[in-house]
N, C-alpha and C positions, 0 to 999 in steps of 0.2 A: 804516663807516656808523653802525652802532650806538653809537660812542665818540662821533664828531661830534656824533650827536643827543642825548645825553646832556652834552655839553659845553655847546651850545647848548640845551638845558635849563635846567641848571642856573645857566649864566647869567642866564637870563631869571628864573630865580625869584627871584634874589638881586638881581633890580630890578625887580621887580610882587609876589611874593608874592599872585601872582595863581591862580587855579585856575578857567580858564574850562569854561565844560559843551559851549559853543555856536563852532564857528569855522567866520567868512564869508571867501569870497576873491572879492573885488569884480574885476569885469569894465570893462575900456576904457569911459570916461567914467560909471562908476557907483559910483566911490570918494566920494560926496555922502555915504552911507547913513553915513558915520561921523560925520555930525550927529547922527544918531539915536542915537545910545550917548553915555550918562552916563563920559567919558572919568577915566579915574583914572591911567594910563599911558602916555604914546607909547614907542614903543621907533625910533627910524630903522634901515634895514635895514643901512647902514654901519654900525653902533656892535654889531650882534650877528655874535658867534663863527660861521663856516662859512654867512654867510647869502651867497646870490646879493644882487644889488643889479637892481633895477628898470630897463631902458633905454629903456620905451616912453613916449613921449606919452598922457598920459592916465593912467597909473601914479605914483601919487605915493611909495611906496619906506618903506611904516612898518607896525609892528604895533603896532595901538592894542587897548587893554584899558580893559573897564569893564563894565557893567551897561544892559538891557533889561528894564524891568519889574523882576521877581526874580531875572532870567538874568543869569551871566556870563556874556561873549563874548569872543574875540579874533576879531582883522577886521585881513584884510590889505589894505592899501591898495596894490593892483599885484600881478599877478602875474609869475612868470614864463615866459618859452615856448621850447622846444627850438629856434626861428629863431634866440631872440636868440644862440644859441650853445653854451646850457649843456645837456649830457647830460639824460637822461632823471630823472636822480638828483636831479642839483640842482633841477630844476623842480618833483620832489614833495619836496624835503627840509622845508620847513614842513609840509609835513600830517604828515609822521613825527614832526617837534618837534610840533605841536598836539595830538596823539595822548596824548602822553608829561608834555603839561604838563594832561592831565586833558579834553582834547574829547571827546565821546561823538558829536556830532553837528555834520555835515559843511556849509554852504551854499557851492553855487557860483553865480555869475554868469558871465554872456560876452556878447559881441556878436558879432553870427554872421547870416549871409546866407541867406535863405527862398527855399526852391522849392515850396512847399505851397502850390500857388494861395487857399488860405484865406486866408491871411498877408496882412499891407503892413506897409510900412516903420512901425517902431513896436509892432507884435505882441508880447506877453509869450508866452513859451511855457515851458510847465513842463515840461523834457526828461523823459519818459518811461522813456529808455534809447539805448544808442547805440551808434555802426559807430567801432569802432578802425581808421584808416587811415592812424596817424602812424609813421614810417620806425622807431622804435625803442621798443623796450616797457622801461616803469617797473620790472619785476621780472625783466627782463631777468640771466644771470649766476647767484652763488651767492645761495643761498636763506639766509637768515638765521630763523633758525625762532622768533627774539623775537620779530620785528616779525608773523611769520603764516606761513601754509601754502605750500608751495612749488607747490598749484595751485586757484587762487582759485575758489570760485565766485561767477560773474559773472547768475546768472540774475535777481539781483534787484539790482543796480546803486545805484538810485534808488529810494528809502522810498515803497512805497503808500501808506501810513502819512500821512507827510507831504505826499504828493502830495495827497491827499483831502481834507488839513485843508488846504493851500493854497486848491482850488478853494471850499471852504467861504469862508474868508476872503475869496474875492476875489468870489465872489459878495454876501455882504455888504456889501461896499466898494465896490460898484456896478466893479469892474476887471476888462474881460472879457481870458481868459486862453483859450491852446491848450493843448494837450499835443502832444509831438512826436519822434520819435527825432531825435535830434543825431547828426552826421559828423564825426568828427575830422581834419584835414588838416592837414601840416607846414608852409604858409605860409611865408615873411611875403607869397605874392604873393596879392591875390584872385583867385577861381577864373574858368575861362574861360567860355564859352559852352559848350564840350564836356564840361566838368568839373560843372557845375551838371547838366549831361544826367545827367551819372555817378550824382549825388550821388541824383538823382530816383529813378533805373533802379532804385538799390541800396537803394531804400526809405526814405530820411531825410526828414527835412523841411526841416532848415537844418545848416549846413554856418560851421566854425569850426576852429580855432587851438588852441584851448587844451581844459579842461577832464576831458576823457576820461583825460589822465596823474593826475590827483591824485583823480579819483574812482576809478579804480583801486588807488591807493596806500591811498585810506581804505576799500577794501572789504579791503584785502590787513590791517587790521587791527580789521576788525570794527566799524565807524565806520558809523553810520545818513546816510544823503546825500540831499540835496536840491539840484539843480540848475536853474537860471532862467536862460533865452536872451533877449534881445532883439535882435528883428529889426530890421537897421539899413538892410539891402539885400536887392531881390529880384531870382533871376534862372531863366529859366526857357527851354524850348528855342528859343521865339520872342523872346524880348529881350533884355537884359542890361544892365542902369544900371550907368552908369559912376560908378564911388564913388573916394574918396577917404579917408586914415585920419581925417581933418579933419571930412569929412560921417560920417563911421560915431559919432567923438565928438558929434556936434551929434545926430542921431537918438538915440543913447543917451538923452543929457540932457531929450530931451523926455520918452521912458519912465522917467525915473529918477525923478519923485515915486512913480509907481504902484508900481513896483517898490520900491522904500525901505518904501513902507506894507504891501505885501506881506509881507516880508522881518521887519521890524519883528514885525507880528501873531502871524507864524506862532514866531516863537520866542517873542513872549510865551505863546503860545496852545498850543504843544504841547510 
């Protein structure tokens, strides 16, 4: 692992000569937010050394580099998910490369289904913290003691820090936001009526795919994280809307200005 990431390092430097502070991993129908960056590099995820490649609708497959304000950023456009087949490894192998190409600070996105009767479809929630309940763990195996500790602590996940200036900003910006624990689940099916029960019983608020492997990966090396859900579906013990990946892209897209300007702010802003 350590050679890989280093290989694909230094590839990337010897085609951006880039040194980003800030890396976004944009969620199902929310890869827009790369209008928002002063673009100076695309990289496609084919053209770079040991990278997975992109399978989902809604994932556009590139690492774009450039400037926020006075921030460097990289921003992936698509992520990847242990459904579509790749290990635990490969799903967080960019956040090890982002680490190593200078990121100090982590943002995630996702689209993800609410059972927090607060919520509708549409909801920004600023994950608080979250239930690992995906079949295999990221630091899973031997411990490599470059990338960090062989036993993480997880008690602070997600940056108060930046939590606090989020809600700042969004109050500002007239964009009301939740806070909420996120449930990680191994997908690609969405959850049942009994499953949404689960998600409830065990304390979460919305319930999702991705996310939880690469915010672990960035705490496994000291990486400040910021994670944003948007609620695309609700289901809850009495109902359950029947969705599609087609409607979960269409609900994003409508939260995707708020979200963009969100996103935007807070890395100008902190």
């Amino acid at each position: 692992m350590w050679e890989k990431v280093q290989e694909t390092v230094s590839y990337i430097q010897s085609q951006t000569q880039f040194s980003p502070e800030y890396g976004v991993i944009l969620g199902s129908g929310l890869g827009g937010f790369t209008d928002d960056i002063e673009i100076e590099y695309t990289l496609p995820y084919s053209d770079i050394p040991n990278f997975p490649v992109s399978t989902v609708q809604g994932h556009k497959g590139a690492l774009v580099f450039g400037t926020i304000g006075d921030k460097k950023v990289m921003a992936m456009q698509g992520r990847f998910h242990f459904y579509e087949g790749y290990d635990m490894k490969e799903v967080t192998f960019p956040v090890r490369v982002m680490k190593y190409l200078g990121v100090e600070k982590l943002i995630v996105s996702n689209a993800s289904g609410g059972v927090n009767d607060n919520y509708e479809v549409g909801s920004i929630v600023l994950i608080k913290d979250h239930i690992n309940m995906m079949p295999e763990h990221p630091l899973n195996g031997k411990n490599d003691e470059r990338f960090g500790p062989r036993f993480v602590n997880m008690s602070d996940p997600y940056s108060l820090n930046m939590i606090l200036k989020a809600k700042e900003i969004a109050k500002a910006l007239s964009i009301t936001v939740h806070d909420g624990i996120y449930l990680g689940l191994q997908g690609p099916t969405f959850e049942t009526l009994a499953e949404y029960k689960m998600v409830k019983i065990l304390g979460a608020d919305c319930v999702g795919m991705s996310t939880v492997p690469e915010v672990i990966v960035a705490r496994h090396m000291e990486m400040e994280t910021f994670g944003l859900s948007v609620i695309t579906d609700m289901g809850n013990e009495d109902n359950i809307e029947t969705v599609s990946h087609a409607e979960v892209l269409e609900a994003a897209k409508k939260a995707e200005p708020h979200v963009r300007n969100l996103i935007k702010e807070l890395i100008k802003q902190y």
